[in-house]
N, C-alpha and C positions, 0 to 999 in steps of 0.2 A: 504494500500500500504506500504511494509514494503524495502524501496530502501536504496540500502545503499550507504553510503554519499563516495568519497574520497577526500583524502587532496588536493591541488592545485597541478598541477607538477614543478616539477624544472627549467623550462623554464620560465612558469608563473612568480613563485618568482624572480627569477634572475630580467625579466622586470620590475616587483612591484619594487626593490632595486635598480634597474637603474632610477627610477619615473615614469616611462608609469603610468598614473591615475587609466586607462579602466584595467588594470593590476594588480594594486594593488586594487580597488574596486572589482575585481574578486576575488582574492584573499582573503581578507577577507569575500565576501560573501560566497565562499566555503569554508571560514575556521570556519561559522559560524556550522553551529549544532553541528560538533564535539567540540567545543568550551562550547557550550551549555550540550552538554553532558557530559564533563568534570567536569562543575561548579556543576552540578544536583548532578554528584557523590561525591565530594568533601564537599560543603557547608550544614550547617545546614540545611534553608530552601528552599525552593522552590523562593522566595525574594534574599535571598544573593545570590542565585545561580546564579537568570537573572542580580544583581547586578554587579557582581565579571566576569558574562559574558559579561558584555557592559563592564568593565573597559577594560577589559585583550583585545578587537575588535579595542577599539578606540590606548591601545597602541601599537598593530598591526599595525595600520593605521598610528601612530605617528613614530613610530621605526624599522619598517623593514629594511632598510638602514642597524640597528645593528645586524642581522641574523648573525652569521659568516656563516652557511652551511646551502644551501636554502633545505637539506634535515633533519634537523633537527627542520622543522619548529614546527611540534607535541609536541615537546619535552619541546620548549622554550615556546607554549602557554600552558603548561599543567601546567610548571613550574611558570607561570604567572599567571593560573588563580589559584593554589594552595595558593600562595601570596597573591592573591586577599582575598580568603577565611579566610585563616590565619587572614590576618589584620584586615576583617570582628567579629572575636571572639577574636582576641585580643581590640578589639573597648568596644566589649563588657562586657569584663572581668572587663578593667580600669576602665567602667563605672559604673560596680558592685563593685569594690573595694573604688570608690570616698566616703568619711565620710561625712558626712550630715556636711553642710557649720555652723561654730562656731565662731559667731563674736571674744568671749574673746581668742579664740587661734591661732592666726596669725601665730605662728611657723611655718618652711618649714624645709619640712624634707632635710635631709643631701643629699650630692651628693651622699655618697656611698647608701643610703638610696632607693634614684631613680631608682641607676645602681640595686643593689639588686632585688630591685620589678619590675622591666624590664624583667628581667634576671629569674623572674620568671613564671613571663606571657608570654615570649617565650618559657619558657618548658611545661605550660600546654598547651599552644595554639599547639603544635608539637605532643602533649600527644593527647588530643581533636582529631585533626585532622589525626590521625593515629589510631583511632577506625573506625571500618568499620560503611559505611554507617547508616544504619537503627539505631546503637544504640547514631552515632554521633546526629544525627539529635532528639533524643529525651532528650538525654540529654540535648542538647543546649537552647531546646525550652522550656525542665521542669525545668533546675538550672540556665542555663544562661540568657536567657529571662524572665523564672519567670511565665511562662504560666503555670492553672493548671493541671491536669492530663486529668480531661475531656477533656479539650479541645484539650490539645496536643495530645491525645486519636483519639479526632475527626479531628483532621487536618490530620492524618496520615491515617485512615478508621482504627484505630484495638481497638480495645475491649479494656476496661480500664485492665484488666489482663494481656494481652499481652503489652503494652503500659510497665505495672510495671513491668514486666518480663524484659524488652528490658531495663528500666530505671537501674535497678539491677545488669545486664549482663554490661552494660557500665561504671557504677559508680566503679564498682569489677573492671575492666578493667583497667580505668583510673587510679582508688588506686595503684593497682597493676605496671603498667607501671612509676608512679612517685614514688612508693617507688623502684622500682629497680633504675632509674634513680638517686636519692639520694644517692642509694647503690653503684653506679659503680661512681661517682662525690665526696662522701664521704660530698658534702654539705648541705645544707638545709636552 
């Protein structure tokens, strides 16, 4: 059965943002698959995906009050679950970048230090997430995750060939889009 879903109507919202419950419970149930299909597109795996789709439902449910236009509701959960995503590989980055804990070196790095490497994880996280689908997802699961190729191979159903192909095509990608980024910032 291939039915296709639509958003809630403008009526709907308006009552959800007035508090009707049966309204706003509506509401998000029918804002659930495409929500769901948002995240699938967006996120690495198939996990951050249902992950970053329950955040982005429950603040639906918490915040629709803050809609300004009950027709731009797609927009603002699209925008929502991309956040969602984001924060997902930027979690991940930080926790690849942490140094193995050094009792004799208590040193903390500088504020501008922080700000620096913030500032830099929001440009790969933006890089990342702005390769399309299939090669974000392999990446994330072979350098950021740290999974090895078979398996990320096997998690996706393609051939370890194709897997390296796809690995290849994203990492070029990636390079590519943060040295131009560099280029047009002048920073690094």
């Amino acid at each position: 059965m291939n039915r296709r879903f639509s958003w809630p109507d403008e009526r709907l919202i308006k009552a959800a943002q007035d508090g009707d419950v049966t309204s706003l419970t509506t509401v998000v149930m029918e804002s659930q698959p495409h929500v769901r299909r948002f995240a699938l597109s967006l996120c690495a795996s198939p996990q951050d995906a249902e992950d970053a789709a329950q955040e982005a439902l429950i603040i639906l449910y918490r915040k629709i009050g803050t809609l300004r236009a009950t027709g731009a509701l797609a927009s603002w959960m699209f925008r929502i679950v991309r956040n969602e995503c984001l924060r997902n590989v930027r979690l991940l980055v930080s926790r690849r970048e942490e140094p193995p804990a050094q009792p004799e070196a208590p040193s903390e790095p500088s504020a501008e230090d922080a700000v620096l490497r913030g500032l830099e994880a929001e440009r790969i996280a933006a890089a990342v997430s702005a390769l399309p689908r299939d090669q974000r997802q392999v990446l994330l699961m072979r350098d950021v995750q740290g999974l090895p190729g078979r398996t990320v191979a096997r998690a996706l159903g393609l051939s370890d060939a194709a897997m390296k192909s796809r690995l290849h095509r994203a990492r070029t990608a990636l390079r590519h889009s943060l040295t131009a980024t560099v280029g047009e910032t002048g920073e690094m």
